[in-house]
C-alpha positions, 0 to 999 in steps of 0.5 A, spaced: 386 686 881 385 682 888 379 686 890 377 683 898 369 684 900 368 684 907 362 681 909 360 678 915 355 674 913 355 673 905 349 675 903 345 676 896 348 684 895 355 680 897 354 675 891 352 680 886 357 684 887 362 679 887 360 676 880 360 683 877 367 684 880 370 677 877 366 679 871 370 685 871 377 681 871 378 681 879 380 676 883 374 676 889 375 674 897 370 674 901 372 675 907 370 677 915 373 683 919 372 679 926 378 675 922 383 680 921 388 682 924 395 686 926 402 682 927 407 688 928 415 689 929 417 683 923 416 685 916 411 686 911 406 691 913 403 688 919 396 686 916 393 679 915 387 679 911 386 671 912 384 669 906 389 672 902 395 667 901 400 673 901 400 681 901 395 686 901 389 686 896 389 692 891 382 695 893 377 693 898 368 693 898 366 693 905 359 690 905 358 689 912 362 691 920 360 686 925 357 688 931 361 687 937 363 691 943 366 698 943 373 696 942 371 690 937 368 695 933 374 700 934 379 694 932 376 692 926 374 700 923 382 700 925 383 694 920 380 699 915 384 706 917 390 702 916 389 699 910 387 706 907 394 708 910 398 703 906 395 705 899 389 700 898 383 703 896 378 701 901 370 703 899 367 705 904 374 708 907 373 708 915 372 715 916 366 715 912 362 709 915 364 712 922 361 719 920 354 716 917 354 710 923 353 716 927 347 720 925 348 727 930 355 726 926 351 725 919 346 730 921 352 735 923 356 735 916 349 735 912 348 741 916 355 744 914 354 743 907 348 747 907 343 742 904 336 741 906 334 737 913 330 737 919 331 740 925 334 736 929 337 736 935 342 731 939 344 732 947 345 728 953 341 732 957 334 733 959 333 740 959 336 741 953 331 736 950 325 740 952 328 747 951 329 745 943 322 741 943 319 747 947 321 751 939 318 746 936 312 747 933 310 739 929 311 733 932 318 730 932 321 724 932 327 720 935 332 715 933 337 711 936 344 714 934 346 708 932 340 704 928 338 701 920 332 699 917 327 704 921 329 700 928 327 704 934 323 710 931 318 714 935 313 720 933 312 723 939 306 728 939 307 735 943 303 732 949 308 726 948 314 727 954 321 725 952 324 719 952 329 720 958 336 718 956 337 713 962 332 709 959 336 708 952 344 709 950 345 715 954 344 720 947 337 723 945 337 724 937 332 727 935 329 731 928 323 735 927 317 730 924 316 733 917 312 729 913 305 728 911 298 725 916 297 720 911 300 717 904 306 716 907 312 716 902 319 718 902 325 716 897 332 713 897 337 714 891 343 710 889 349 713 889 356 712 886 362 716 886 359 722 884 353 720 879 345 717 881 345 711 878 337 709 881 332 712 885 325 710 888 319 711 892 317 707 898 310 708 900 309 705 908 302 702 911 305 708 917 310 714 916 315 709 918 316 707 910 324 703 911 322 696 906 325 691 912 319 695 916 314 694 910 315 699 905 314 699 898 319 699 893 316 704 886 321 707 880 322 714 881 326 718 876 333 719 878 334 726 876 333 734 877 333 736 885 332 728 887 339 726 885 343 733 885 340 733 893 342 725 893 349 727 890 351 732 895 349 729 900 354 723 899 360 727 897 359 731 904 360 724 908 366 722 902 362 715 900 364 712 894 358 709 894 351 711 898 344 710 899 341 717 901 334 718 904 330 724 902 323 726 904 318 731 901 316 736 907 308 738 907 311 745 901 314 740 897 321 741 899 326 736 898 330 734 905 335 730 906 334 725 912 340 720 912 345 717 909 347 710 910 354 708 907 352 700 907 346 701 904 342 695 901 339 695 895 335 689 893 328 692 893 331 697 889 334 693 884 326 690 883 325 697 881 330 700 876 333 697 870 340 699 872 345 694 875 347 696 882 352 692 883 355 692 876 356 700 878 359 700 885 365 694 882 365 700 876 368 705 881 372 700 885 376 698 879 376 705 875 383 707 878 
């Protein structure tokens, strides 16, 4: 099989999977979407993957979308789109990198599918900012529609005014704070199709716990409500692979916050036996 890796900038997640893949069988590119492109109206299919010497590859592993304007972004999701529409197995497909890109729309389908997650709200307006925190009887939190990695959160107290939309992309996202005033922690499971293939806890030196912002990574059993929870979650986007944060409120109920559809995963891997990548070029190859 010719698989093609979109990276824009190959990093160590992108050579571990491309060394599981070869190990597989698979004939690997490493390719960047900011070089791919369409020519229509001749023959063929009317999309050029650079590195490739001729056609269209039998699957596609997407570890990155670069940054760009509005339309760079909208272009390269297209690229993704059409290759799906001609056949190619793409993992994750467009449609699922878009639903969790897009926090409210995450927040949205978690809420259809019934799971367990925070409060949230998610407007343009001010007024219908403060009437939802009005409702709201802990603190909340807000975050960027678009972010990773814990950028750009705040905990704003009651006694805390709201961030005017001016002041930020025009969109105000926010859920209700439901973790501890102390020990702070959460969890990211792994998932894979429809299996968990690795889980941990992230303990923080703030409630902000992301590794990138100093968290730290230890082994978490990867069963009961914490995978089952994490499985959902994943299916209810259409990931083929996922990494799902989950937290525990002050009861101990499992909710489920986000769910990242190019998930890194090396603080993870230091912490389990399981090997990610081997699972995640696993379900590319499976059909």
């Amino acid at each position: 099989m010719r698989v093609v890796v979109f990276a824009d900038d190959p990093d160590w997640h992108c050579h571990r999977l491309a060394s599981a893949l070869t190990r597989r069988g698979a004939s690997v590119t490493i390719e960047s979407l900011r070089r791919c492109r369409f020519e229509l109206g001749e023959s063929g299919n009317g999309i050029v993957i650079p590195g490739l010497a001729d056609g269209l590859p039998d699957a596609v592993l997407v570890r990155s979308v670069p940054n760009g304007s509005f339309e760079q972004v909208t272009f390269r999701l297209s690229i993704l789109h059409a290759l799906r529409e001609c056949g190619v197995r793409v993992i994750n497909d467009a449609r699922a990198i878009e639903r969790c890109v897009d926090k409210s729309m995450t927040s949205f389908l978690l809420h259809q599918a019934g799971l367990p997650t925070p409060h949230t709200m998610v407007t343009e307006e001010v007024d219908a900012a403060d009437a939802w925190r009005a409702r709201q009887p802990d603190d909340v939190v807000t975050k960027p529609l678009f972010g990773a990695q814990g950028r750009g959160l705040q905990r704003l107290a009651r006694s805390e005014k709201l961030p005017d939309p001016a002041d930020s992309t025009g969109v105000l996202y926010f859920q209700r704070y439901v973790g501890r005033d102390r020990d702070w922690r959460d969890y990211r499971v792994f998932v894979v199709g429809d299996e968990p293939v690795a889980a941990m806890t992230r303990r923080g030196a703030s409630w902000v716990t992301n590794v990138a912002r100093g968290g730290i990574c230890e082994a978490a059993p990867c069963t009961g409500d914490l995978a089952a929870l994490a499985v959902r979650a994943a299916r209810s986007v259409g990931t083929g692979y996922a990494g799902i944060d989950l937290i525990a409120d002050p009861e101990g109920r499992l909710m489920v916050l986000e769910v990242n559809s190019m998930p890194a995963w090396k603080g993870l891997q230091g912490v389990t036996d399981s090997d990610i990548a081997e699972a995640i070029a696993g379900h590319v190859l499976a059909r």
